[in-house]
C-alpha positions in Angstrom: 0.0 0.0 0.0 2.5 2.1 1.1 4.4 2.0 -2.6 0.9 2.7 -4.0 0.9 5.9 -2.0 4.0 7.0 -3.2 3.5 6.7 -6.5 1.0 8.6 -6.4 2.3 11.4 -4.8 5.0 11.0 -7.1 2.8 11.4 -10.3 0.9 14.2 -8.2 4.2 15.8 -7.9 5.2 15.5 -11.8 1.2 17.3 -12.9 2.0 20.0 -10.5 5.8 20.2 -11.6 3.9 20.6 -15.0 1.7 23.1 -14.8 4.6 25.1 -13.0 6.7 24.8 -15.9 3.6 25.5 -18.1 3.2 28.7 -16.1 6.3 30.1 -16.0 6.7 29.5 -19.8 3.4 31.2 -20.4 4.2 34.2 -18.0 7.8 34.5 -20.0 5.9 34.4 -23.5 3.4 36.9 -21.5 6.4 39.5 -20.8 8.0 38.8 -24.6 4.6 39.6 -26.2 4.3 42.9 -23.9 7.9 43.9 -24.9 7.1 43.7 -28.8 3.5 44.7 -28.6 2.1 41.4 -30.1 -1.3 40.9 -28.2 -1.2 37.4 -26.4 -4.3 37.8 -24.9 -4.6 33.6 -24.3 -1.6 33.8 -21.9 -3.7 35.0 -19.1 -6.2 32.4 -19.4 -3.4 29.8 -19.5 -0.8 31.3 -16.9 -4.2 31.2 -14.2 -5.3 28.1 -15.0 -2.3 26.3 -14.9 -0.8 28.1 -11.9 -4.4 26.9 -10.2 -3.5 23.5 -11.0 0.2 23.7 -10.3 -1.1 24.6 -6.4 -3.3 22.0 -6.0 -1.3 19.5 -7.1 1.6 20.3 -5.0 -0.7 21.0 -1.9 -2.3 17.7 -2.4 1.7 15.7 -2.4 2.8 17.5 0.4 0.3 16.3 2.8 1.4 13.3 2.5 5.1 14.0 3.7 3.2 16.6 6.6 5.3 19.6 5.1 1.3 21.4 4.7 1.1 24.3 6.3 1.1 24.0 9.7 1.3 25.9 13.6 3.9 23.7 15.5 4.3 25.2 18.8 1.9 22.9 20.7 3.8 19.7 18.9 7.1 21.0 19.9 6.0 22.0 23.5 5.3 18.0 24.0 7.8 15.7 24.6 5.8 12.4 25.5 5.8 10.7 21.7 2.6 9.4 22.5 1.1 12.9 22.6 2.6 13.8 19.7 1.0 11.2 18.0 -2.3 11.6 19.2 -1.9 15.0 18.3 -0.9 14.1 14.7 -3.7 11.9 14.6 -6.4 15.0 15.7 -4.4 17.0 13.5 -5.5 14.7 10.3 -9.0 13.8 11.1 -9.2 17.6 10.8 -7.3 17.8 7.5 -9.1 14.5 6.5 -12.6 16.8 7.0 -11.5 19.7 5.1 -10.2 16.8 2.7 -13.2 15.6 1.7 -15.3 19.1 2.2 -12.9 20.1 -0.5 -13.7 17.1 -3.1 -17.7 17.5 -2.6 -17.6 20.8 -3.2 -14.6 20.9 -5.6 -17.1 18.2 -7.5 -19.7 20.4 -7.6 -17.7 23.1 -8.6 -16.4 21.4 -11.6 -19.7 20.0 -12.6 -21.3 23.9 -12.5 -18.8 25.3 -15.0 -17.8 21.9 -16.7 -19.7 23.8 -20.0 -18.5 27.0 -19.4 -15.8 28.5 -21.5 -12.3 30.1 -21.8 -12.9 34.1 -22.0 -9.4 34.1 -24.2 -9.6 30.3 -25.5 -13.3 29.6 -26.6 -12.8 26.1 -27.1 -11.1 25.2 -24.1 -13.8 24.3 -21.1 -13.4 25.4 -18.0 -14.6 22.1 -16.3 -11.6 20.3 -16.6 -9.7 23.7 -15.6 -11.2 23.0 -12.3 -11.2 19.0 -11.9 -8.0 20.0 -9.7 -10.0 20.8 -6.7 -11.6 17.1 -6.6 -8.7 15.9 -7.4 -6.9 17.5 -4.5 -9.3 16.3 -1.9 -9.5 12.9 -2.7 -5.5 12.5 -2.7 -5.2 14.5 0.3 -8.1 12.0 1.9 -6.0 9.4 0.7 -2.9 10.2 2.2 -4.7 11.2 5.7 -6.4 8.0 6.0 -2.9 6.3 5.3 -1.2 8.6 8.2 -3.7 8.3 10.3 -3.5 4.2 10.1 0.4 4.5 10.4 -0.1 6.7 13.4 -2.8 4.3 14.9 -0.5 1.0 14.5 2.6 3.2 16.0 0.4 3.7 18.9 -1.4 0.2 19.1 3.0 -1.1 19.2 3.6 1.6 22.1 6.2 3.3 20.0 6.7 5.9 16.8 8.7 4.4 14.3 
């Protein structure tokens, strides 16, 4: 399972890698097209949209290694590891809720504007523009359940390995 996991957080990782490179590609041609007064008015459909996804993505893969954004200072006031883990474990049910909030409603986002268009790129949809949201809730659920069963089983042993 745990391979499964990685992988994909490791494909995660490559689509958000994308987009980034997508962006700052656009955003360069962007500057270029301002510079010799060409109008490239697509660019700013495609530098949000594909910064949008490059976020999502890469939120999604790093709650899986817990380097989300996060308040420490109760975590590293405790020094019984048991603690820790508990509070590692609260911590994710509460990520795991926001987790799955976010793939409902990032669902039903993506099914209200699935038909809806580009305002630069006509022919380009905006549903699959926003199939990121989903897409980052479920993973994140994913991983969450998976660090919440590793924390469980650390606990259930009476150590954190």
């Amino acid at each position: 399972m745990k391979k499964a996991i990685e992988t994909m957080q490791k494909i995660q990782v490559a689509i958000g890698g994308f987009f980034l490179l997508v962006f700052l590609l656009t955003v360069v041609i962007q500057m270029m097209s301002r510079y010799l007064g060409i109008a490239a008015t697509w660019t700013e459909d495609v530098t949000m949209y594909s910064f949008i996804w490059a976020v999502f993505m890469g939120a999604g893969a790093m709650v899986y290694e817990k380097r989300h954004f996060a308040f420490t200072s109760i975590s590293d006031l405790l020094k019984n590891r048991t603690l820790k883990t508990l509070l590692s474990i609260v911590i994710s049910v509460i990520m795991l809720i926001f987790a799955g909030l976010m793939a409902y409603y990032g669902y039903l986002v993506t099914k209200q504007f699935w038909n809806y268009t580009w305002a630069y790129i006509p022919s380009f949809k905006r549903g699959p523009t926003w199939l990121c949201l989903p897409l980052c809730g479920v993973t994140s659920s994913v991983y969450l359940i998976y660090l919440i069963m590793e924390d469980v089983i650390n606990l259930v042993k009476g150590g954190n390995q």
